[in-house]
ChimeraX commands (.cxc) that place a marker at each C-alpha (Angstrom):
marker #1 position -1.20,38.25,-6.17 radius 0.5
marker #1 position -1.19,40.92,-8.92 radius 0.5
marker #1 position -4.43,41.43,-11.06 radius 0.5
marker #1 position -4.94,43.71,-14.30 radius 0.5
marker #1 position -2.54,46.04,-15.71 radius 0.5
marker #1 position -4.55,49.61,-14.41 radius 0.5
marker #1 position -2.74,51.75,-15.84 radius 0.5
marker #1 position 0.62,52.83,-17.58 radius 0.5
marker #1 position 2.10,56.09,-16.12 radius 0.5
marker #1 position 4.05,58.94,-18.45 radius 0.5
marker #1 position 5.02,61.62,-17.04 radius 0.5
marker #1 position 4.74,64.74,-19.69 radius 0.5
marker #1 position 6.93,67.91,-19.72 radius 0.5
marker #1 position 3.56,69.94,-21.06 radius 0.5
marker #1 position 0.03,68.30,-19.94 radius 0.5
marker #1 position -2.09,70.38,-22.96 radius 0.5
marker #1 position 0.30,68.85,-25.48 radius 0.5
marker #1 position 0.19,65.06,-24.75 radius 0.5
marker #1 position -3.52,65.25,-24.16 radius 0.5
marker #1 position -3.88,66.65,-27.50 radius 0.5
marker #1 position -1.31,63.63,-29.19 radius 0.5
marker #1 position -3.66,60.96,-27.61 radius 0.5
marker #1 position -7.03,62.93,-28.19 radius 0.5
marker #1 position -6.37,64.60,-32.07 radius 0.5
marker #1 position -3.36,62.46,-33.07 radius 0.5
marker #1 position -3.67,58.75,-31.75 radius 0.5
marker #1 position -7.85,59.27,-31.51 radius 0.5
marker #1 position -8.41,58.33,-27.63 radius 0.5
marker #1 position -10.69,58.95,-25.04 radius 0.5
marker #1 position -8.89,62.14,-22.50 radius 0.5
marker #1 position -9.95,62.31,-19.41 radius 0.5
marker #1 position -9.89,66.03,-17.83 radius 0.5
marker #1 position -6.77,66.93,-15.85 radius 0.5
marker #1 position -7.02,66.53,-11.94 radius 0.5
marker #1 position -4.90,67.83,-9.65 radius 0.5
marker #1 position -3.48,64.94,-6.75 radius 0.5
marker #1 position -2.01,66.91,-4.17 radius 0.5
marker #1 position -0.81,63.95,-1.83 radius 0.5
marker #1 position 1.34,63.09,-4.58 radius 0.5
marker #1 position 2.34,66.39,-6.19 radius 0.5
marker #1 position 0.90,65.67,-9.46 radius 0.5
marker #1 position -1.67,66.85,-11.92 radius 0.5
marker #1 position -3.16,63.64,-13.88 radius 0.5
marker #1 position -5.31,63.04,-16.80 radius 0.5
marker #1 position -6.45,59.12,-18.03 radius 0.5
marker #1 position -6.43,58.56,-21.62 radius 0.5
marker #1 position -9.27,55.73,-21.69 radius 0.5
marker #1 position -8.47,52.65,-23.46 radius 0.5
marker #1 position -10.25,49.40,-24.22 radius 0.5
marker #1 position -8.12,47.13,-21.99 radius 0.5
marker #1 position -6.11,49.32,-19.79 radius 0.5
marker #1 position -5.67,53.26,-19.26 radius 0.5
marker #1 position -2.49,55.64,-19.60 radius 0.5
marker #1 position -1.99,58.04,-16.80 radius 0.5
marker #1 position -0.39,61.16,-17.82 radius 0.5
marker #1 position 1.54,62.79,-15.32 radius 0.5
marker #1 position 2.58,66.46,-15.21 radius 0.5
marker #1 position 4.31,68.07,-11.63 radius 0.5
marker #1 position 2.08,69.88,-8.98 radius 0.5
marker #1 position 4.28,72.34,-7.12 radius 0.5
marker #1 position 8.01,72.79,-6.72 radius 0.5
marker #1 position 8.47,69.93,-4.45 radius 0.5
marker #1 position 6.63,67.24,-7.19 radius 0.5
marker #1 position 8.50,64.25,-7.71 radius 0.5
marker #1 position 7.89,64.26,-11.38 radius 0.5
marker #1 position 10.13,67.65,-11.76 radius 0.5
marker #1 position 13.16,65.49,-10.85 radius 0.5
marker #1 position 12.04,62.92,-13.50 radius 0.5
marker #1 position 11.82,65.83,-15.77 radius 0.5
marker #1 position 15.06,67.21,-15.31 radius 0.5
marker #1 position 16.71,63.59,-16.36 radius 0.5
marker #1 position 14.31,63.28,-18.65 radius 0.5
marker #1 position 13.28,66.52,-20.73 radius 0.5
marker #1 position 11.28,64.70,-22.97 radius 0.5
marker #1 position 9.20,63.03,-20.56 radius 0.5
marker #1 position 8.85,59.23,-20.95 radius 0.5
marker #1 position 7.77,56.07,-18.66 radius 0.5
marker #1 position 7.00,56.60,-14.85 radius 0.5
marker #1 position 5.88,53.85,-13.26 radius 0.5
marker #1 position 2.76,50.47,-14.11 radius 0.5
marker #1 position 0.35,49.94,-11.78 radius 0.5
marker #1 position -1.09,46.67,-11.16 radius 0.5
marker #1 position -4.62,45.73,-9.53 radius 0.5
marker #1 position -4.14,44.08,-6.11 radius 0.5
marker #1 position -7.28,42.68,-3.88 radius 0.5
marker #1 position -5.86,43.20,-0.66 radius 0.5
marker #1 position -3.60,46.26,-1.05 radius 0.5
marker #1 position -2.46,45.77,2.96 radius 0.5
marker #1 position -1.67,41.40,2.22 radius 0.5
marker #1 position 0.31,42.37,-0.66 radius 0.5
marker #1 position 2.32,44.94,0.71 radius 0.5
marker #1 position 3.06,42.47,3.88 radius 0.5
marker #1 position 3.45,39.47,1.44 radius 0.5
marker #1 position 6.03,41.34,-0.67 radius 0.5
marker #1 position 8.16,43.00,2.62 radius 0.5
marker #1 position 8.70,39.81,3.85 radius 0.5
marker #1 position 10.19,38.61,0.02 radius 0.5
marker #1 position 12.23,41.92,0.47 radius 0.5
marker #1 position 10.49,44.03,-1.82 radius 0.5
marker #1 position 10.48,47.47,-0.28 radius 0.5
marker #1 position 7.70,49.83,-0.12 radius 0.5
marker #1 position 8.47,53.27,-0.61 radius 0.5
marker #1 position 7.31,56.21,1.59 radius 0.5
marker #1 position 5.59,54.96,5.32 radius 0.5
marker #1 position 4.49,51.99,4.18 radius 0.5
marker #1 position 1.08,52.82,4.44 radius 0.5
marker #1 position -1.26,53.31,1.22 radius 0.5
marker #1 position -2.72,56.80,0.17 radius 0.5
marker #1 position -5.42,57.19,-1.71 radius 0.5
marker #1 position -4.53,57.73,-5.11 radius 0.5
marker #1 position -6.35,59.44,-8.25 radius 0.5
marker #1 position -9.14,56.53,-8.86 radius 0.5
marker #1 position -9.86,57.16,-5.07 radius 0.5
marker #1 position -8.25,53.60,-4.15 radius 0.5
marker #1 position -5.55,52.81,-1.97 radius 0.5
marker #1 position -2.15,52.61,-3.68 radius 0.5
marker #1 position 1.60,51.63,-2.47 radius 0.5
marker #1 position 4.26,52.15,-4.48 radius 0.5
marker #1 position 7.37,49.55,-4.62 radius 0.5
marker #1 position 11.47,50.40,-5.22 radius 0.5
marker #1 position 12.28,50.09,-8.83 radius 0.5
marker #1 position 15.65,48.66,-7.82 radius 0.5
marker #1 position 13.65,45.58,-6.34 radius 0.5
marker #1 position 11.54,45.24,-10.02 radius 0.5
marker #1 position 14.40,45.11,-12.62 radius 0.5
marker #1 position 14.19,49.22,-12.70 radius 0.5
marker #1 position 10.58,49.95,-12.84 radius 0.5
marker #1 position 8.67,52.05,-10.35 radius 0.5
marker #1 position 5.31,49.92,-9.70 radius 0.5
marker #1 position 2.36,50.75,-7.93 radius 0.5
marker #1 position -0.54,48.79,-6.42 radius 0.5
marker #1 position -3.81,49.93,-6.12 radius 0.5
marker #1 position -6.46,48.07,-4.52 radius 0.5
marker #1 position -9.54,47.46,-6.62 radius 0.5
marker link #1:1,2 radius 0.2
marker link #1:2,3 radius 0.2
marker link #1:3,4 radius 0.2
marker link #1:4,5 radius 0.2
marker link #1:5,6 radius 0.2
marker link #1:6,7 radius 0.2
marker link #1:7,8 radius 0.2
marker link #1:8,9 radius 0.2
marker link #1:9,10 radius 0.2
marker link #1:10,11 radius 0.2
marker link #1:11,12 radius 0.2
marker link #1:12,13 radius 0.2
marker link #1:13,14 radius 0.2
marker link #1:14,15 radius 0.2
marker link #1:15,16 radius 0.2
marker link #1:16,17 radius 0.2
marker link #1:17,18 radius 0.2
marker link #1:18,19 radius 0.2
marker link #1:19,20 radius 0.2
marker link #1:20,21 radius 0.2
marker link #1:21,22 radius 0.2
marker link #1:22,23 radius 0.2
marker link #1:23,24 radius 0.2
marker link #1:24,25 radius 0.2
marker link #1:25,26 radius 0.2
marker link #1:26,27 radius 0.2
marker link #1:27,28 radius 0.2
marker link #1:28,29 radius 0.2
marker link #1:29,30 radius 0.2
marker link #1:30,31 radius 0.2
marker link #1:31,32 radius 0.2
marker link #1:32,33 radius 0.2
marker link #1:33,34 radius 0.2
marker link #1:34,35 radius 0.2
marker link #1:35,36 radius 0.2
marker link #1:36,37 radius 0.2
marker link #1:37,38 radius 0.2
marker link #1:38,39 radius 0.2
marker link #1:39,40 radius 0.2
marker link #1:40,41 radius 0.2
marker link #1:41,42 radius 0.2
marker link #1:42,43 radius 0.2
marker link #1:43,44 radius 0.2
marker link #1:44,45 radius 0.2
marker link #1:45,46 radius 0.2
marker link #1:46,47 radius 0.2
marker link #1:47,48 radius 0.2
marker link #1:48,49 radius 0.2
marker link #1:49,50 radius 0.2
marker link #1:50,51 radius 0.2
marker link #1:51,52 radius 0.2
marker link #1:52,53 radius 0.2
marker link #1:53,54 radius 0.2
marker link #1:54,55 radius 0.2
marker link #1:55,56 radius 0.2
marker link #1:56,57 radius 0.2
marker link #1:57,58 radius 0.2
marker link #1:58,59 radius 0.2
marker link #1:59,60 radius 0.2
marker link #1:60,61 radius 0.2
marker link #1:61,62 radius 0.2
marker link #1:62,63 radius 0.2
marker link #1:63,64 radius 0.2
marker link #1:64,65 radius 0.2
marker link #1:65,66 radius 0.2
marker link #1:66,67 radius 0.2
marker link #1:67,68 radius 0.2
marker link #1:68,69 radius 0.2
marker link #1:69,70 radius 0.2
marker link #1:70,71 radius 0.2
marker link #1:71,72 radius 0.2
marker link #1:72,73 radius 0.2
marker link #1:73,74 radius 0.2
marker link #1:74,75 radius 0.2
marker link #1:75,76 radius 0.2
marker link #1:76,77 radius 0.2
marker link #1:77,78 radius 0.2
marker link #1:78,79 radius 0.2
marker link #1:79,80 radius 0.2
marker link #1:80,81 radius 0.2
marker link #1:81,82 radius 0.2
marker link #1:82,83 radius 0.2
marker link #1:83,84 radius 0.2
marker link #1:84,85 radius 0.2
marker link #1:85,86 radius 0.2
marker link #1:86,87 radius 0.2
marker link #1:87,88 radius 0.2
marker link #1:88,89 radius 0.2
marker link #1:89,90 radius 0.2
marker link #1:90,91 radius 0.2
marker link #1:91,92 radius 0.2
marker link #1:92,93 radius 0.2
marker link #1:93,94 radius 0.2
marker link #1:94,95 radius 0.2
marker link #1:95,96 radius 0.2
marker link #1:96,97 radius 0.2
marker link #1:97,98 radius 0.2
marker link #1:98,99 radius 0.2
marker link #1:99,100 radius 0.2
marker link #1:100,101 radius 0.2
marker link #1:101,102 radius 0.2
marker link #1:102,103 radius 0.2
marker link #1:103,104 radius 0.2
marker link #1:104,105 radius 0.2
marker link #1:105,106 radius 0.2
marker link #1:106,107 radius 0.2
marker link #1:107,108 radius 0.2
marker link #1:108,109 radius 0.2
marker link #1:109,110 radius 0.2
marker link #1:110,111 radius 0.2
marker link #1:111,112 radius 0.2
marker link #1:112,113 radius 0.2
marker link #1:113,114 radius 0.2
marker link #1:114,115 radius 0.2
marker link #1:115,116 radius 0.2
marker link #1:116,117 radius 0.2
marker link #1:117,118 radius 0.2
marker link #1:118,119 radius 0.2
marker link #1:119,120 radius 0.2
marker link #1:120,121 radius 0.2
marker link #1:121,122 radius 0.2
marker link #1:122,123 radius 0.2
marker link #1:123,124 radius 0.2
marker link #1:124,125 radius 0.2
marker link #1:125,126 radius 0.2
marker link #1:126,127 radius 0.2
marker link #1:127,128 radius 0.2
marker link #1:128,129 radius 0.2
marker link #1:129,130 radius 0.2
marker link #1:130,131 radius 0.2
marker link #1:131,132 radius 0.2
marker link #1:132,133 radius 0.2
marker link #1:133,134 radius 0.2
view
């Protein structure tokens, strides 16, 4: 059911910073930041030859990343998102395994413009993963 690896999300206590680390430091394509209001975050892709990292950095007071901040200061390892083909069969296939879906149920469109669910980490040994139809 899953596909590619799209993309690797860490969520970043200063945006500027970790852009510069993967641009100056580690040599990488950076993407320009873009705001995702739907999901309270500000984004930039680092472009790499087989996958991309998404960093995330919180949009507003009521972002979900500032409570992932606050246990984590340092920033570190949101969530993986994996390719899907169907975004609405895999969503159905995995509710009826047990997996839940968080939110309504019902994709948004994330920052690639796509679809995208997002599944409990407490149903994928303690990782946050989201689907994104391709």
């Amino acid at each position: 059911m899953i596909g590619r690896l799209n993309h690797v999300a860490i969520a970043v206590p200063d945006l500027e910073a970790a852009a510069a680390l993967y641009r100056d430091t580690l040599g990488a394509k950076v993407g320009t930041p873009q705001d995702e209001p739907d999901h309270g975050v500000t984004v930039i892709f680092i472009e790499l030859p087989n996958t991309k990292i998404e960093l995330l950095y919180p949009l507003g007071d009521d972002s979900p990343i500032n409570k992932f901040l606050q246990k984590n200061p340092s920033g570190g390892i949101h969530h993986i998102c994996y390719e899907v083909d169907d975004i609405i069969a895999a969503r159905d296939k995995l509710k009826a395994s047990g997996a839940r879906v968080l939110g309504t149920g019902e994709p948004k469109i994330g920052a690639h413009g796509k679809p995208v669910l997002f599944l409990h980490p407490k149903d994928f040994t303690g990782t946050l993963v989201e689907l994104e139809q391709v």
